[in-house]
Residue frames as qw, qx, qy, qz and C-alpha x, y, z in Angstrom:
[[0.908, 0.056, 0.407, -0.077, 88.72, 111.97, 129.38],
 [0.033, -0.742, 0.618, 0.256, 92.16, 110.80, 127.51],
 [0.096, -0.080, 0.991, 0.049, 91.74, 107.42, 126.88],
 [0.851, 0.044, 0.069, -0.520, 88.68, 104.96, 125.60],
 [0.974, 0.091, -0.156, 0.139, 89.90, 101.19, 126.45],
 [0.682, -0.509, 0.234, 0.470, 93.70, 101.26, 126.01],
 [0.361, 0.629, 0.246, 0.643, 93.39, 103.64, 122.59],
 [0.247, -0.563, -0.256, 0.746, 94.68, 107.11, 124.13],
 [0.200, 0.778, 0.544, -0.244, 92.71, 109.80, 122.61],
 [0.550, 0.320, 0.172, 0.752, 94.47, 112.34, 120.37],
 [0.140, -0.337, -0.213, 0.906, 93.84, 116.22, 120.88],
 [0.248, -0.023, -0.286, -0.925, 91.18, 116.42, 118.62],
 [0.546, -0.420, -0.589, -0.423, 88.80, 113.98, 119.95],
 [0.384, -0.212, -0.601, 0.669, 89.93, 114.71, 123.35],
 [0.204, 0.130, 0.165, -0.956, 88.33, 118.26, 122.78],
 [0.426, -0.088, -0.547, -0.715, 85.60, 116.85, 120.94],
 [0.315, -0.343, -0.864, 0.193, 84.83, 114.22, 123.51],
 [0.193, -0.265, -0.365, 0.871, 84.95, 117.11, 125.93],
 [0.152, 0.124, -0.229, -0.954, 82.77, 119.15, 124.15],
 [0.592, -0.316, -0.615, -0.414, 79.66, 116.52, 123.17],
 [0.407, -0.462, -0.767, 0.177, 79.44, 115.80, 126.80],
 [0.099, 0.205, 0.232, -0.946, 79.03, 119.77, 127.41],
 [0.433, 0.069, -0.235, -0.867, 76.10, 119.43, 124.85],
 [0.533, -0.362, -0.694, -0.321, 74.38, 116.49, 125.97],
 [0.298, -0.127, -0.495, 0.806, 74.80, 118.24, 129.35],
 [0.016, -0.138, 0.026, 0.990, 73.13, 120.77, 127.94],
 [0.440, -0.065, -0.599, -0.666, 70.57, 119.58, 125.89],
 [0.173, -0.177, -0.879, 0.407, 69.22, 117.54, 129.10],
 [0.175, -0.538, -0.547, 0.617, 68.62, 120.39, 130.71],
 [0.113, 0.085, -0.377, -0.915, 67.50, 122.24, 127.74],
 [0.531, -0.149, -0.772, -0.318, 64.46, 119.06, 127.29],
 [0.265, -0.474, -0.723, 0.427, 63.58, 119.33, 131.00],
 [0.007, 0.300, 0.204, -0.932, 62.84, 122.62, 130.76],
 [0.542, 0.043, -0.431, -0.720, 60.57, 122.24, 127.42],
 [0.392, -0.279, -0.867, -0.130, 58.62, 119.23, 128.87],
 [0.081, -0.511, -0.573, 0.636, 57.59, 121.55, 132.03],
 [0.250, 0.367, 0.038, -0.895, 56.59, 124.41, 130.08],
 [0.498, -0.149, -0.566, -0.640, 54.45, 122.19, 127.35],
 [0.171, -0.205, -0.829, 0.492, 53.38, 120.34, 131.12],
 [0.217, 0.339, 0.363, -0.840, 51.41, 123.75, 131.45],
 [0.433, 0.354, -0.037, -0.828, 49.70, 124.04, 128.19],
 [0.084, 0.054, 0.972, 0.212, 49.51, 120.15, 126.78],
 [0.511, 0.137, 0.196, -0.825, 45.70, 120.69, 127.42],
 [0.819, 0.346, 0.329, -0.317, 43.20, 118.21, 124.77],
 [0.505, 0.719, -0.413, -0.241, 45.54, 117.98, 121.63],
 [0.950, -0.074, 0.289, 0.092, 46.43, 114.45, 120.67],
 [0.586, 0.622, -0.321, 0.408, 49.42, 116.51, 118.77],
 [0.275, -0.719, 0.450, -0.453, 50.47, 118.64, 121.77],
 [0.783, -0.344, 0.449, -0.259, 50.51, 115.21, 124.10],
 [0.858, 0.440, 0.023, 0.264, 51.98, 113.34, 121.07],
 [0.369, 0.752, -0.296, 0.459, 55.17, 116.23, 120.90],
 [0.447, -0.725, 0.383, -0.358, 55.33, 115.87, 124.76],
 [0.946, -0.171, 0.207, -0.182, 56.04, 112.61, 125.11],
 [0.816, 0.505, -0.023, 0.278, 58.30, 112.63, 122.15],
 [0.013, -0.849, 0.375, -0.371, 60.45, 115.49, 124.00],
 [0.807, -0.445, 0.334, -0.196, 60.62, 112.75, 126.82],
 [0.942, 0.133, 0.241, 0.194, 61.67, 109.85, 124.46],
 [0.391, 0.907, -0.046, 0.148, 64.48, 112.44, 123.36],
 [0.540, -0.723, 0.372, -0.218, 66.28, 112.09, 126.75],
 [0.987, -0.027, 0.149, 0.054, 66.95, 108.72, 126.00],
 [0.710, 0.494, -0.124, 0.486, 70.21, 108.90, 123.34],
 [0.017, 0.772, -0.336, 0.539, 71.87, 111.54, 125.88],
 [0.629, -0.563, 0.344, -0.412, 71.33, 109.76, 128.33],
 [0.997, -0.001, 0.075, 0.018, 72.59, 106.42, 127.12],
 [0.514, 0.712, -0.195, 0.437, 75.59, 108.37, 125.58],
 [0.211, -0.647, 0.448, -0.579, 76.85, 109.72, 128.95],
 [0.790, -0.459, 0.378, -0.148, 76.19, 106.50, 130.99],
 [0.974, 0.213, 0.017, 0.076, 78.01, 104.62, 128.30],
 [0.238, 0.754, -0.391, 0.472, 81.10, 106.80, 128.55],
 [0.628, -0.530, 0.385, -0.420, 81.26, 105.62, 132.15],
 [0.940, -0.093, 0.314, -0.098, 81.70, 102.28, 131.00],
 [0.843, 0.494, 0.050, 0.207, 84.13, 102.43, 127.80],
 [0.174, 0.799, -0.466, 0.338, 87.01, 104.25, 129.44],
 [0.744, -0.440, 0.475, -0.167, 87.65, 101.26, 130.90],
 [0.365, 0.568, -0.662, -0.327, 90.57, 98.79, 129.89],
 [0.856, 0.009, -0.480, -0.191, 90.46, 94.84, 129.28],
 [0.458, -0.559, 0.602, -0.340, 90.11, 92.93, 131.42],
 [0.020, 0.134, -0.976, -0.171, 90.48, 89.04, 131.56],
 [0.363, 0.413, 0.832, -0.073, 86.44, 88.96, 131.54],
 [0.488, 0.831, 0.165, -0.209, 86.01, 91.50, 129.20],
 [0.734, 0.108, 0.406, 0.534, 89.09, 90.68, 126.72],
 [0.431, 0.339, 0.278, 0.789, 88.06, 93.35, 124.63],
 [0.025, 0.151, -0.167, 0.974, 86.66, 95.69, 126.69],
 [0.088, 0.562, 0.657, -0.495, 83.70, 97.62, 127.52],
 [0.098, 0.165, -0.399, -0.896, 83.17, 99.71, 123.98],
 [0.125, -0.306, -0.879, -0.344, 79.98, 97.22, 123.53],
 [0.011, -0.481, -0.684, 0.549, 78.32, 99.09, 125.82],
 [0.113, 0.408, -0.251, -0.871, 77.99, 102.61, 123.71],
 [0.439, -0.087, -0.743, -0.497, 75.92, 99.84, 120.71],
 [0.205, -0.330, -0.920, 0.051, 73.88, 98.69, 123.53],
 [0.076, 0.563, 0.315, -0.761, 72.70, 102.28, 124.65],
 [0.282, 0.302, -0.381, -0.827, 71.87, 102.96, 121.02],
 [0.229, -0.111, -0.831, -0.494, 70.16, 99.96, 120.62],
 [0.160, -0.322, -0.665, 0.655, 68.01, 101.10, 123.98],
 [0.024, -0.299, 0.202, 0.932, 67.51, 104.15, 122.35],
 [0.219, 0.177, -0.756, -0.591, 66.08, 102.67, 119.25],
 [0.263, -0.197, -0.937, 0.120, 64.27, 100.06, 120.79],
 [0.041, -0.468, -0.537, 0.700, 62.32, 102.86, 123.43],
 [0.324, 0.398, -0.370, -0.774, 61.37, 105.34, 120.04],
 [0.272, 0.009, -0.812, -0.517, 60.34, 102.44, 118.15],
 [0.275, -0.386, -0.865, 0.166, 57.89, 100.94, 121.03],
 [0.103, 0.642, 0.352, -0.674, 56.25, 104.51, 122.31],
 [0.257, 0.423, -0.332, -0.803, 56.14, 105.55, 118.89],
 [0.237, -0.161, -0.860, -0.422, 54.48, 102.47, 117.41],
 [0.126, -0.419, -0.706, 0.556, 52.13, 102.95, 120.77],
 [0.139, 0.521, 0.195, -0.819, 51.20, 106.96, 120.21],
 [0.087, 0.015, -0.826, -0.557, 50.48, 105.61, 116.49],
 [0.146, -0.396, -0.893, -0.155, 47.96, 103.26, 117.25],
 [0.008, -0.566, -0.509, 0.649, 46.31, 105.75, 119.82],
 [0.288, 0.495, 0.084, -0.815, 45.85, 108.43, 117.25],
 [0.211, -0.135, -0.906, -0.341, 44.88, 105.76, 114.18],
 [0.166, -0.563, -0.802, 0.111, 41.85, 104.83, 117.09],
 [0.056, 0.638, 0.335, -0.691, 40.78, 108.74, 117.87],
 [0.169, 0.130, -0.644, -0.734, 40.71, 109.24, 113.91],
 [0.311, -0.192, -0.712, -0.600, 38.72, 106.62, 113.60],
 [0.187, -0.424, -0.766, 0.446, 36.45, 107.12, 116.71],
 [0.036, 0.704, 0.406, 0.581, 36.03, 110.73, 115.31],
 [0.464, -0.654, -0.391, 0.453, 36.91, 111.74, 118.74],
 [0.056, 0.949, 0.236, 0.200, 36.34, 115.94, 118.93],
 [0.497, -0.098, -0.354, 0.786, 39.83, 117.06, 120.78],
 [0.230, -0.894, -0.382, -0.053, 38.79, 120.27, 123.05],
 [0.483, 0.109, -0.201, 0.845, 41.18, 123.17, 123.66],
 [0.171, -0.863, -0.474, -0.037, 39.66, 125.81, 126.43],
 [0.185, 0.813, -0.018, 0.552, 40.29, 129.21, 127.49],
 [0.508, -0.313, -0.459, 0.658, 42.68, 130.48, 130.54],
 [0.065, -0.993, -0.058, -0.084, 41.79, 134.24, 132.10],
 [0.692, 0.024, -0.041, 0.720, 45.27, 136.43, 131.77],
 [0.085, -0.102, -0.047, 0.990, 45.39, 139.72, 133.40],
 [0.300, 0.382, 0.323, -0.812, 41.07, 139.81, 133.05],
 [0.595, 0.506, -0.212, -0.588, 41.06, 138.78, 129.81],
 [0.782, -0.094, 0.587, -0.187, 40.36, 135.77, 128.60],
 [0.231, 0.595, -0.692, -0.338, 42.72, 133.95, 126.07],
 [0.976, 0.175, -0.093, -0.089, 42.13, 130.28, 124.00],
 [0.727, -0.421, 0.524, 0.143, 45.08, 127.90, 124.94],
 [0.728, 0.399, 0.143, 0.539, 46.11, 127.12, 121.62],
 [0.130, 0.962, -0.109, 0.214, 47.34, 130.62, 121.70],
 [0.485, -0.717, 0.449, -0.222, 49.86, 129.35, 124.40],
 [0.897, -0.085, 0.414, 0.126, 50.68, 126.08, 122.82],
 [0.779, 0.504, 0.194, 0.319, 51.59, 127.34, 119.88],
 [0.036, -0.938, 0.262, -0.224, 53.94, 130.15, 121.69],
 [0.486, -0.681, 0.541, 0.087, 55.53, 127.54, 123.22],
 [0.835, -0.032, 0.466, 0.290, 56.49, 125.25, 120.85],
 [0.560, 0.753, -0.112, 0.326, 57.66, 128.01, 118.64],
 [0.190, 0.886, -0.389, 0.164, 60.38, 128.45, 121.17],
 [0.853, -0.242, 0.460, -0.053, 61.25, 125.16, 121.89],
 [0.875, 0.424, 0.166, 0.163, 62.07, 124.70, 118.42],
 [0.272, 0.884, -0.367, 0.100, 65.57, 126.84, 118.66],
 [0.692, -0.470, 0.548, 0.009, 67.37, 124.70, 121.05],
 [0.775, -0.210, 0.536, 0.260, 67.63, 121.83, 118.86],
 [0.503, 0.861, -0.016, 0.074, 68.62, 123.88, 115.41],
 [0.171, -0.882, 0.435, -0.057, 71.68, 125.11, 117.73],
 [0.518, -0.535, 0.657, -0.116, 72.52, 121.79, 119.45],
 [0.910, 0.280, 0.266, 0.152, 71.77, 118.97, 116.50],
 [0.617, 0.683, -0.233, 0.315, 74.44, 120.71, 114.19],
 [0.124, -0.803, 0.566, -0.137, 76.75, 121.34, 116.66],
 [0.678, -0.347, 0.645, -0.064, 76.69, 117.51, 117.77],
 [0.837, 0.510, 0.186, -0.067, 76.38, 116.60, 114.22],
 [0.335, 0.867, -0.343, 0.136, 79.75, 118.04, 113.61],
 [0.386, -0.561, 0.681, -0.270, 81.34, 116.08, 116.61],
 [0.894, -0.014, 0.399, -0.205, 79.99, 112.86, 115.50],
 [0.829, 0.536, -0.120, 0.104, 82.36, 112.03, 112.47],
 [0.301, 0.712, -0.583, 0.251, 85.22, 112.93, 114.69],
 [0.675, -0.324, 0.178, -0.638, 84.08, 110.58, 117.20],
 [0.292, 0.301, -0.864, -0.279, 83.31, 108.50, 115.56],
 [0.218, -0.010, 0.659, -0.720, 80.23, 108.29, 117.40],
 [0.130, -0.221, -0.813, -0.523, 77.03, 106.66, 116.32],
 [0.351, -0.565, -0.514, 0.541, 75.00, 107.31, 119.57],
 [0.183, -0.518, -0.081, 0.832, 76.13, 110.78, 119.11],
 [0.037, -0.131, -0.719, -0.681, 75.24, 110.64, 115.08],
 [0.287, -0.562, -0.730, -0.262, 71.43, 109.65, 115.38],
 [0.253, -0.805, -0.360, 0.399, 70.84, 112.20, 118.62],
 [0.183, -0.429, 0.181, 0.866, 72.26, 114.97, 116.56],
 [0.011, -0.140, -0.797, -0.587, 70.22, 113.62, 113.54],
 [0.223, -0.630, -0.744, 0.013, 66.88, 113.63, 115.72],
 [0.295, -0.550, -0.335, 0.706, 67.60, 116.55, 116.94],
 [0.084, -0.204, 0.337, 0.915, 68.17, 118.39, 113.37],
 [0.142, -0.278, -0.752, -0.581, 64.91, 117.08, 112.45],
 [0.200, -0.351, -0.673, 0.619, 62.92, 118.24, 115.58],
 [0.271, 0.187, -0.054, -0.943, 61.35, 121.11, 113.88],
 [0.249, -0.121, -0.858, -0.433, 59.28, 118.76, 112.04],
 [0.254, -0.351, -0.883, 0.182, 57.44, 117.69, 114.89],
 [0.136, -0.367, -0.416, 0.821, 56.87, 121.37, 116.46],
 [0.311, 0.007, -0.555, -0.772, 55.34, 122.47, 112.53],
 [0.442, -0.235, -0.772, -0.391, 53.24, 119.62, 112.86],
 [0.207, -0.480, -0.719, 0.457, 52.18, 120.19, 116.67],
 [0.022, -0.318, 0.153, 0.935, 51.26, 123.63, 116.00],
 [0.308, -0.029, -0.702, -0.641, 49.17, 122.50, 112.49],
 [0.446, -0.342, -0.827, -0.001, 47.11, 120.12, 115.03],
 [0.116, -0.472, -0.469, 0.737, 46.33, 123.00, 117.68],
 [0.174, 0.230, -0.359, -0.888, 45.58, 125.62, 114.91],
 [0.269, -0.096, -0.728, -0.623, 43.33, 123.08, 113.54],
 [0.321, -0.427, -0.755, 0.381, 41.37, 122.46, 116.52],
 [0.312, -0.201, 0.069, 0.926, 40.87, 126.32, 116.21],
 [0.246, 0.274, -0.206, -0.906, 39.43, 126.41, 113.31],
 [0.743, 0.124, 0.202, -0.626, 37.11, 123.75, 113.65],
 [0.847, 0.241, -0.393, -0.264, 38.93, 120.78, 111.66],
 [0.584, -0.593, 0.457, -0.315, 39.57, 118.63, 114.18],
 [0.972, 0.234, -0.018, -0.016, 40.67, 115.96, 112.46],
 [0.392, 0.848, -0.130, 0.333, 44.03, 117.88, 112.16],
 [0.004, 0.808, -0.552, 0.204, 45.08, 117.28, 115.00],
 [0.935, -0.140, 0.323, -0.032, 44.81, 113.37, 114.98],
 [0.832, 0.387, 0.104, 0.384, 46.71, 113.28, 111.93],
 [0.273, 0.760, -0.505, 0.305, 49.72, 115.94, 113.00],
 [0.671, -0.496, 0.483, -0.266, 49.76, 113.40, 115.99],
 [0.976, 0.090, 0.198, 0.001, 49.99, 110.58, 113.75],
 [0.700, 0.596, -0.155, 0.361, 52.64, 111.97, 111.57],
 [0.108, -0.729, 0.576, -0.352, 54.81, 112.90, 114.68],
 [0.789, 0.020, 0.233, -0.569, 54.14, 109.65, 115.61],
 [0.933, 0.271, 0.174, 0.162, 55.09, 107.73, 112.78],
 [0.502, 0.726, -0.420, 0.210, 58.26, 109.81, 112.56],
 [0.480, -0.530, 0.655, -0.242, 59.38, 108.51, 116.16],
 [0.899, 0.131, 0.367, -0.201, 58.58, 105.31, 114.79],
 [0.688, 0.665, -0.143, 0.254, 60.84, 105.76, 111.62],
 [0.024, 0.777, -0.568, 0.270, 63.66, 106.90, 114.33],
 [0.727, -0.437, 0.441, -0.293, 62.97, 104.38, 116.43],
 [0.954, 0.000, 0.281, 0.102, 63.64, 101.60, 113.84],
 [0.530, 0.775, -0.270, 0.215, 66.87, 103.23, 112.26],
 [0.424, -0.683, 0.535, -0.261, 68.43, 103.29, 115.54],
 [0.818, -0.202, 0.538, -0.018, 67.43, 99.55, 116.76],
 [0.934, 0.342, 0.046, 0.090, 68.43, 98.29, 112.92],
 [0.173, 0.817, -0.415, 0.362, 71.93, 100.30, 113.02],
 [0.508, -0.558, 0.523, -0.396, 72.55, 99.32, 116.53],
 [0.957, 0.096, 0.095, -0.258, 71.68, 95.47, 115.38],
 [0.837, 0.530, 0.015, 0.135, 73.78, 95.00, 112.72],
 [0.070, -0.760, 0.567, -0.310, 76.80, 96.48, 114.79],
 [0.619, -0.400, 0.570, -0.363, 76.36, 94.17, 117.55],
 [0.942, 0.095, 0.322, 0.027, 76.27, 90.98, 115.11],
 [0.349, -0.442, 0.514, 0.647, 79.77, 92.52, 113.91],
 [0.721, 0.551, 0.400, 0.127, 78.62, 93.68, 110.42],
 [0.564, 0.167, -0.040, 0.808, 81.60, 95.17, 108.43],
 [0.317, -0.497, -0.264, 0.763, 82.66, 98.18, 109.77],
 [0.288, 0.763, 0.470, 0.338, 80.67, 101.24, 108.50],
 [0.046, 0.489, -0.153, 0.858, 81.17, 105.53, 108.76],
 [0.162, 0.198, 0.562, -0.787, 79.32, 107.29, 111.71],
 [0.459, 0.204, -0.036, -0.864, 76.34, 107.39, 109.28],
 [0.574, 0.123, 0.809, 0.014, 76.64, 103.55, 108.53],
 [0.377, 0.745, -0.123, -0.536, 76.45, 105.35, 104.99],
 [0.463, 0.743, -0.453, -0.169, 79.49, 103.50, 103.74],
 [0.929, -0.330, -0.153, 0.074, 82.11, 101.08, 104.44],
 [0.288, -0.852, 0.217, 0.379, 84.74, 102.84, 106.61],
 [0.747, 0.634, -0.184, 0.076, 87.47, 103.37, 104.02],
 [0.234, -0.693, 0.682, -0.028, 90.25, 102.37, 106.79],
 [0.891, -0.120, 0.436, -0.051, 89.35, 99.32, 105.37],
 [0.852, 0.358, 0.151, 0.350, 91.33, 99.72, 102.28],
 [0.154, 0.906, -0.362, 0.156, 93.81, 101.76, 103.51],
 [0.639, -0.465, 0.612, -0.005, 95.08, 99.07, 105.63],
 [0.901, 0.237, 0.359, 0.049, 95.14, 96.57, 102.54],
 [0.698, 0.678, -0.074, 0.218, 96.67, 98.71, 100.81],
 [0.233, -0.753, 0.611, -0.078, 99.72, 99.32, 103.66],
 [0.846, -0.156, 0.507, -0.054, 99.68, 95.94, 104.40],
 [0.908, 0.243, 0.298, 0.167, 100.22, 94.57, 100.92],
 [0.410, 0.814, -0.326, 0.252, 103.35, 97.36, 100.23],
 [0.715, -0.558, 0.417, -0.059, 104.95, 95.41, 102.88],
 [0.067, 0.584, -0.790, -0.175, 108.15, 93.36, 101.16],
 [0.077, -0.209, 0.971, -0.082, 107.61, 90.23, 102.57],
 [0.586, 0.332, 0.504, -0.541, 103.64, 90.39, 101.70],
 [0.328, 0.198, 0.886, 0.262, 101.96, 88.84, 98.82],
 [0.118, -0.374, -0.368, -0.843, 99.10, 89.47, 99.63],
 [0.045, -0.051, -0.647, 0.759, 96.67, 90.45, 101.71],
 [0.240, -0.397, -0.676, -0.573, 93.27, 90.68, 103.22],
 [0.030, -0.137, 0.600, -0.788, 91.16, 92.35, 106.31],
 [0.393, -0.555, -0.719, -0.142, 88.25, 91.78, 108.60],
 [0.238, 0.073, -0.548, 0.799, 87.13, 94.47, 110.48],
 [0.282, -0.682, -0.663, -0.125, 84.28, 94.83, 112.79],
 [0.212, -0.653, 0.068, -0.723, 82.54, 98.71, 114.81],
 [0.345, -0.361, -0.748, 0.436, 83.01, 97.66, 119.21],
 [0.194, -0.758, -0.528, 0.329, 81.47, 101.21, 119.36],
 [0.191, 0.968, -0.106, -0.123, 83.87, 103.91, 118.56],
 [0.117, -0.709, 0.664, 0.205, 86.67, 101.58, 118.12],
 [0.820, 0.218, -0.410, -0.334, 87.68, 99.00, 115.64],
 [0.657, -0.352, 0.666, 0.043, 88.93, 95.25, 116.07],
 [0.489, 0.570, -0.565, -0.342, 91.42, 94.04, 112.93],
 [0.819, -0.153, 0.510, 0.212, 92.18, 90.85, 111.92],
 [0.276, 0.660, -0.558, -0.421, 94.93, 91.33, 108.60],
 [0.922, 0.012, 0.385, -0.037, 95.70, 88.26, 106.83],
 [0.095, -0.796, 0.449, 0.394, 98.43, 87.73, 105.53],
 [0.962, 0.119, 0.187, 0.162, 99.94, 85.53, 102.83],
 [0.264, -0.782, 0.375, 0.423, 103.60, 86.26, 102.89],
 [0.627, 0.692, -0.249, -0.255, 106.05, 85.53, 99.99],
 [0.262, 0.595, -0.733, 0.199, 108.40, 83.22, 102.05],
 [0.583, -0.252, -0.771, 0.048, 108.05, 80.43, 104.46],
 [0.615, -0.313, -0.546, 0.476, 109.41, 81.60, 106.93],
 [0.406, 0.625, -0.027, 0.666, 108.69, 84.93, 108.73],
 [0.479, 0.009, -0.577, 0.662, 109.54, 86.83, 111.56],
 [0.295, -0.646, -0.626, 0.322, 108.17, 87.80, 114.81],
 [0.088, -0.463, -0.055, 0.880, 109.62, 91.26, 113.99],
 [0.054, -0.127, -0.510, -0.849, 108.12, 91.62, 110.77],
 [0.326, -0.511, -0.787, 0.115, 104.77, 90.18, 112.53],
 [0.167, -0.716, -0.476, 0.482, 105.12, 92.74, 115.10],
 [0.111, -0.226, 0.218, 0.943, 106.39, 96.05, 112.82],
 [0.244, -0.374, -0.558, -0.699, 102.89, 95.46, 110.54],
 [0.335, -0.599, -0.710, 0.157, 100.89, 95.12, 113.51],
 [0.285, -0.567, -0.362, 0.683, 102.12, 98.55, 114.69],
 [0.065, -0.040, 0.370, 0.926, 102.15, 100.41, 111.56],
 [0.165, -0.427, -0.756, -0.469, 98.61, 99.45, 111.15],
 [0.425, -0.619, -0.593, 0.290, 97.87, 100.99, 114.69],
 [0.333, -0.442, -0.003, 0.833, 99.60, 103.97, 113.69],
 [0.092, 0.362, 0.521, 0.768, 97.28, 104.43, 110.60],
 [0.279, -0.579, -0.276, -0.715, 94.23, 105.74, 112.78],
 [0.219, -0.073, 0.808, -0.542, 93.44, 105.88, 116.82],
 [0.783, -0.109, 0.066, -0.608, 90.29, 104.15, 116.00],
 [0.796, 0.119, -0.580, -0.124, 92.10, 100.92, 115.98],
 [0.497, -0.713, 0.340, -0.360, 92.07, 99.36, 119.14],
 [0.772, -0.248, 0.584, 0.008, 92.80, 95.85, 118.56],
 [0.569, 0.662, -0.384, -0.301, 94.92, 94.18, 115.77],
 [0.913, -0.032, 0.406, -0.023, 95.53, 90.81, 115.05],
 [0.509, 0.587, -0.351, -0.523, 97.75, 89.50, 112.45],
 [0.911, 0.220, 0.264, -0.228, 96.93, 86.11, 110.35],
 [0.179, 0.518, -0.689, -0.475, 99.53, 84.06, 108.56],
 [0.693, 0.073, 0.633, -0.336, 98.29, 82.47, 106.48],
 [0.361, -0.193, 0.775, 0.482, 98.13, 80.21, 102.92],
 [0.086, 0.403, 0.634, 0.654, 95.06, 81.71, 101.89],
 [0.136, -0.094, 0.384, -0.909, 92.78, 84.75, 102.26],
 [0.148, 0.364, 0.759, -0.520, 89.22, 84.24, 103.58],
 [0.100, 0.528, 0.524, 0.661, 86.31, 84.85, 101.00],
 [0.110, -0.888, -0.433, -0.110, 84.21, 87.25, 103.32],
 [0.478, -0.664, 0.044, 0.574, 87.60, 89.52, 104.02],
 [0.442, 0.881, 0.138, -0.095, 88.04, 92.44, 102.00],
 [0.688, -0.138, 0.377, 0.605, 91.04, 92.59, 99.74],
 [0.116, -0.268, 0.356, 0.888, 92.55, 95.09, 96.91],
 [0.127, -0.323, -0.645, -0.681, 89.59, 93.69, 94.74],
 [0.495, -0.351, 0.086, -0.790, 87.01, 94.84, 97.70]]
C-alpha cells in the first residue's frame, strides 16, 4: 500500500503501514486462539468470563483498523471531495463505543453478584486418573496468554507515531495494558480457592471498569476528531506542532505579513486552511500556488491545503502568538 487518498506514502510509513497490518494480522489470530483455550476452562468465575469476553471486545480495534484501510486508499471523488480518511475515526469511534457498552454491561453484572453474595463454584476435571481443581488450569492459561500482548502492544505502539495512527495508538495502548486484566483474572480464581469468594466479583469488576475506562477514551478521542477539533499527536496528548511550523514558513514568505492556520485530523491526514494577510494588494497566482506547495512539502501528512487571502486573520486560527 503506497498511497492513502492522493498523499503517496514515503518509505517509512510505507514499511510501517506494511508492517502494522502484519501485526494486526497477527494479533487476530493470536486472540482467537486465547478465547478457545479460556473457552475450555472459563468454568464459574465472574473474573475468568469477565477476561473472556474482554479478549473478544479486543478484536474490535484490529478489526476496524484493517477494514478501514480498505476504504482510505481511496482518492476523491466528486461525492467524497475529501475522501474516505473519515472512515479510520469512525472505526475508532466503533471501537470505543463497543468497550464502553459491554464494559458498562459486565460492570453492572458483577456490582449485582457482589451484592447478591452469589458463591462462584470452580470444580475438578480427572487428568491422567488424577483429579485436578480447574482454577489450576485457568490460571495456567491466562499466564500464557499474557505474552502475546507485551510483544505485540509495543511493537504497534512504536508504529503508531509514524502513522500517525490513532486506531493503531489506543489498540497498542490496550494491548500494553492487558496484563492488568490477566493479574486480576487469576486474583479472582485463586480467591475462589481459598474460600474468599468475593474476590472474584471484584477482580471482575475491576476488569470491568477498566474496559469501561477504554471504552470511553476511545469514543471521546474519536468524538472530538470527527467534530474537527484542532489537530492533535497520535496520543491527542498535544497540539500537532505542524501547526506552528507552517506559521512559521508561511509568515517568512516576502510578500506575507502575516499569517494564520486552521487545521483539522481526517484520520491520518490533515486538511489546511493558511490565511494569509499579504503586504500588497495585489498578489499572484504564482505566489498563491508556490506557498501552497511548500507547505505540502513540509510533511506527507498534509493532504489538503487551502490558501486564504485575506484582510484579517480569524480569532479561532492559530498564529505566531498560538
Amino acid at each position: 500500500m503506497r498511497t492513502l487518498g492522493r498523499t503517496d506514502l514515503p518509505q517509512e510509513q510505507q514499511r510501517a503501514l506494511r508492517s502494522a497490518i502484519r501485526w494486526e494480522w497477527f494479533t487476530i489470530a493470536y486472540t482467537i486462539v486465547t478465547i478457545v483455550l479460556i473457552a475450555f476452562v472459563v468454568g464459574g468465575s465472574q473474573a475468568m468470563k469477565t477476561a473472556w469476553i474482554e479478549d473478544m471486545l479486543s478484536l474490535v480495534p484490529q478489526i476496524s483498523f484493517l477494514l478501514a484501510l480498505l476504504f482510505i486508499r481511496r482518492g476523491p471523488t466528486r461525492r467524497f471531495p475529501f475522501g474516505l480518511h473519515r472512515t479510520m475515526g469512525v472505526g475508532h469511534l466503533v471501537a470505543g463505543v463497543a468497550l464502553l457498552a459491554v464494559g458498562g454491561s459486565l460492570a453492572f453484572e458483577s456490582v449485582s453478584s457482589l451484592v447478591r453474595a452469589e458463591h462462584p463454584a470452580i470444580g475438578t476435571v480427572v487428568v491422567f486418573g488424577t483429579t485436578v481443581w480447574l482454577g489450576w488450569f485457568m490460571v495456567a492459561v491466562m499466564s500464557v496468554t499474557v505474552i502475546g500482548p507485551f510483544f505485540y502492544g509495543h511493537a504497534k505502539g512504536k508504529l503508531a507515531p509514524v502513522l500517525h495512527n490513532k486506531v493503531l495508538y489506543a489498540d497498542a495502548d490496550m494491548a500494553k495494558a492487558d496484563w492488568t486484566t490477566t493479574v486480576a483474572s487469576i486474583v479472582g480464581v485463586l480467591g475462589i480457592g481459598i474460600g474468599w469468594w468475593w474476590l472474584d466479583g471484584a477482580a471482575a469488576l475491576f476488569i470491568s471498569l477498566g474496559i469501561v475506562w477504554d471504552g470511553y477514551r476511545n469514543s471521546r478521542a474519536a468524538v472530538l476528531d470527527l467534530i474537527d477539533q484542532r489537530a492533535r499527536t497520535h496520543d491527542d496528548a498535544s497540539p500537532h506542532p505542524l501547526l506552528d511550523r507552517i506559521v512559521d514558513r508561511v509568515d517568512r514568505e516576502p510578500w506575507v505579513e502575516r499569517s494564520a492556520v486552521r487545521m483539522r485530523d481526517l484520520g491520518q491526514v490533515f486538511h489546511v486552511e493558511a490565511f494569509v494577510v499579504p503586504r500588497r494588494r495585489k498578489v499572484s497566482v504564482a505566489d498563491i500556488e508556490g506557498l501552497r506547495r511548500t507547505i505540502t512539502e513540509l510533511d506527507w501528512k498534509m493532504q489538503d491545503v487551502a490558501i486564504v487571502i485575506t484582510p484579517s486573520l480569524p480569532d479561532e486560527a492559530v498564529d505566531r502568538q498560538g
